[in-house]
Phi, psi and omega in degrees: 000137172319153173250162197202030180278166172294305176315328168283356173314157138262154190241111198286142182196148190213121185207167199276154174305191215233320164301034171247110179275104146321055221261133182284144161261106197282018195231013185142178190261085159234172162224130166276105198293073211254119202229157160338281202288016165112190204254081227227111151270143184227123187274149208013104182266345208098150172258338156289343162282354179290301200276028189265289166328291157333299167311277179336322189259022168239306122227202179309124161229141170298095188253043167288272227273039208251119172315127148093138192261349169311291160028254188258025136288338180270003182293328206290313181281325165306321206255023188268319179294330188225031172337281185341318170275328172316112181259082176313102194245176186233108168264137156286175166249032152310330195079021181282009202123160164301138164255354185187147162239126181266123177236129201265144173207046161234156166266022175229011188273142165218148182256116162247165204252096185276198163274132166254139184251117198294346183257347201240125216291152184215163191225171152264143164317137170305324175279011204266151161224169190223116204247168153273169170192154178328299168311352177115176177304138164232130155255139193193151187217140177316319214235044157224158197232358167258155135295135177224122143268113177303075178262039179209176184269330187310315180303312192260010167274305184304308204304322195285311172345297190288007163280358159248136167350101152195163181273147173305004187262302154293005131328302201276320177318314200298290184310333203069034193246102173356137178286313148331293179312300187289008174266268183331309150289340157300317167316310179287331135342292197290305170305336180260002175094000201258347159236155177251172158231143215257162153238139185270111131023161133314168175316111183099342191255164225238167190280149190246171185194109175318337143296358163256009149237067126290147171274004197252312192304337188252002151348285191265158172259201193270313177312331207272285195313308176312295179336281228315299243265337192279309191306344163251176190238143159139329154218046145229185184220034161317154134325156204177104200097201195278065169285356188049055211285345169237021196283350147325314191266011177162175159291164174289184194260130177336112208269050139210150194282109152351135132304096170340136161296134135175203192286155202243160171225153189255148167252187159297134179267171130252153184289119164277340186296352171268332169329301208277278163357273168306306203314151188269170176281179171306294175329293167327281212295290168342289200286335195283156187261123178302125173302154201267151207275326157323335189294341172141163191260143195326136172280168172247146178290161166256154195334297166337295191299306184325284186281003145307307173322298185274341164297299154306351200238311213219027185261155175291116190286324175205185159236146178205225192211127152264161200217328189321111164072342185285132170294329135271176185291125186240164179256128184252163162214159174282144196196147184273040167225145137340112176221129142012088147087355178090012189284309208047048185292011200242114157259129174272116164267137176220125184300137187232123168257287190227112206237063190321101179139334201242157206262128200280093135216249185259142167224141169254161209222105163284100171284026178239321163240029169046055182231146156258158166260158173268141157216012177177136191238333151010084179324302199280349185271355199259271239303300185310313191292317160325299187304284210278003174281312138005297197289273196330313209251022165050045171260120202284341176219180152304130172298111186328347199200115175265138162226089193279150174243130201233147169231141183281115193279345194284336182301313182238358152300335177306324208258336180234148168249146168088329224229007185238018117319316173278344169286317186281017165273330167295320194278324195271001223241318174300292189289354164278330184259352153268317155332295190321280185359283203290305168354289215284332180283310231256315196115344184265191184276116159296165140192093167298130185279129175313304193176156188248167173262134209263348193262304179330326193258346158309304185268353161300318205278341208061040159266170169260107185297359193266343185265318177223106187238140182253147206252008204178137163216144170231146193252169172213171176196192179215028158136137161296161179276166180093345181271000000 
């Protein structure tokens, strides 16, 4: 049965985000707001919007009871200001607490309250995920400009309830909760974006919810739109950028990878100075038409052509020290592509089916000394990566030469938060289009790989994929054959 005592009413609380400064104007009667998102004066506020406010910045309060209706309109038109800071909760009125909180986490965020209707079906959004977090249950969505903190167990019962179609009134049956109260809380779901509301079918037909044929929503899927919306600034308020969220736990990782055991092989050098010479132009190189990967299957380069390839593309030019922001120095290198802060977290393995001069298996690439290691001769792991690099690059046969790409994530989580993931897709979207460049200067075939396998190239490579994974693949080949 619902519980429907007077102690379970809800109760509306409003208190400032916990990073929000009040600040007194010791020069007149303003006050000043200090938030992530800059700073809002506000002139003559009054002593109920001070002390409305003064409360509000200890936490959740009730501002049913603010005197006088002069009052409470100018409390009204100040917190009209500061939609952006407000921290909305939901209470019984026993008083135990909050059962949930809307914490904004834009400087565009506002919250409005819709009307809920007890009869009419509501969901989480597809895109809503529901995490632990030090602070307790979180729910959040891409396409919400709120937080919702779960604190009660009742909150984080509705939520789960709501992965599926239903109205507050069987909310509240289900759950045992005044029908109000779960009206409420629905409300506040809705309003922060992470539940919709739905219209019911005919009589027996399941509830329709409009995000699920929007046409721009279905674009996307929820893994991708959560990334977009983390990896950029504008609609969360994660820490973000080089803040250096581990540099407490150690130094960073040595910004060229130890060389693996196994047999070393010295590759080719090339002169750069016939290079320099020689070399066809940019334009030229830019403009040339890639061969279609259909066309038939790959001569394989030769040792000589391979380690020109990597020379010219991915070798360490120096070493050096970063000093930005850091309490101490971290070691960086130079490389002949762009990467993030100089970390250079992307390593090459390169699969050898058929290479003339080179040993047919796994090789890791010392870009420091221009070297491969052998690190696995494996038959069925050569045979397995080739086969879906094959697949991914639409290739009529296996490619004579794989060249994968792994990223050390410690390189660049030590130094970004929010943002390093999304730097190392960039960094491989880079070394793919230098690898094509110099390819296409060179005579060979480029074919940047559609996608990879993540576990598969895990136990070839010997990594552990949570330290090192790979993010990225390229084929090479030196002309179809029979031309």
């Amino acid at each position: 049965m619902p519980r429907s005592d007077a102690s379970l009413a809800p109760v509306r609380l409003v208190s400032l985000r916990e990073d929000t400064l009040v600040e007194q104007d010791p020069a007149g009667d303003a006050l000043t707001v200090v938030s992530p998102w800059g700073e809002l004066r506000i002139e003559r506020p009054g002593q109920v919007v001070r002390e409305s406010l003064r409360r509000m910045g200890f936490g959740p309060v009730s501002l049913e009871n603010v005197p006088g209706s002069a009052e409470h309109r100018r409390l009204a038109e100040v917190l009209e200001q500061l939609h952006h800071v407000l921290v909305h909760s939901v209470a019984a009125a026993s008083g135990q607490g909050p059962l949930l909180s809307l914490v904004p986490v834009s400087g565009q965020a506002a919250l409005r309250l819709p009307a809920v209707d007890p009869g009419r079906p509501y969901r989480l959004s597809r895109f809503a995920a529901l995490a632990a977090r030090p602070e307790g249950a979180v729910l959040e969505s891409p396409l919400a400009l709120h937080r919702v903190l779960l604190h009660h167990p009742d909150a984080v019962a509705l939520a789960a309830a709501l992965t599926r179609p239903a109205t507050p009134e069987r909310l509240a049956a289900a759950l045992g909760l005044p029908a109000a109260l779960a009206a409420e809380l629905v409300a506040h779901l809705t309003a922060a974006g992470t539940v919709v509301a739905g219209e019911p079918d005919p009589p027996g037909g399941p509830a329709r919810f409009a995000e699920d044929s929007d046409p721009v929503l279905g674009l996307w899927a929820e893994a991708d739109l959560l990334f977009h919306t983390r990896s950029r600034l504008g609609r969360h308020d994660g820490p973000y950028g080089a803040v250096f969220p581990h540099g407490a736990r150690g130094p960073a990782e040595p910004a060229v990878k130890p060389p693996p055991a196994g047999p070393r092989i010295a590759l080719h050098r090339p002169a750069m100075d016939r290079l320099l010479a020689t070399d066809r132009r940019f334009t030229a190189v830019l403009e040339a038409e890639r061969p279609a990967a259909e066309a038939g299957p790959e001569r394989p380069p030769t040792a000589e052509q391979l380690g020109e390839l990597l020379y010219r593309a991915a070798r360490v030019r120096s070493l050096g020290v970063g000093e930005h922001g850091a309490a101490d120095p971290y070691p960086v290198s130079d490389r002949p592509y762009p990467s993030t802060g100089s970390l250079y977290e992307l390593e090459l393995y390169v699969v050898v089916g058929e290479c003339p001069g080179l040993p047919r298996g796994i090789h890791h690439y010392d870009p420091l000394d221009h070297r491969l290691t052998l690190i696995n001769r494996q038959e069925a792991d050569v045979v397995e990566l080739l086969g879906t690099a094959q697949i991914a690059a639409g290739l009529p046969a296996p490619p004579p030469v794989l060249i994968t790409l792994t990223a050390r994530f410690g390189r660049t989580s030590w130094i970004y938060r929010g943002m390093a993931y999304a730097a190392t897709l960039r960094h491989v979207g880079v070394v793919q289009q230098t690898l094509s460049l110099v390819a296409t200067a060179m005579g060979l075939t480029p074919h940047p790989v559609a996608f990879g396998d993540i576990e598969s190239s895990a136990r070839a490579f010997g990594l552990d994929w949570r330290i090192e994974s790979s993010v990225g693949e390229f084929v090479i080949g030196a002309g179809h054959r029979g031309r």
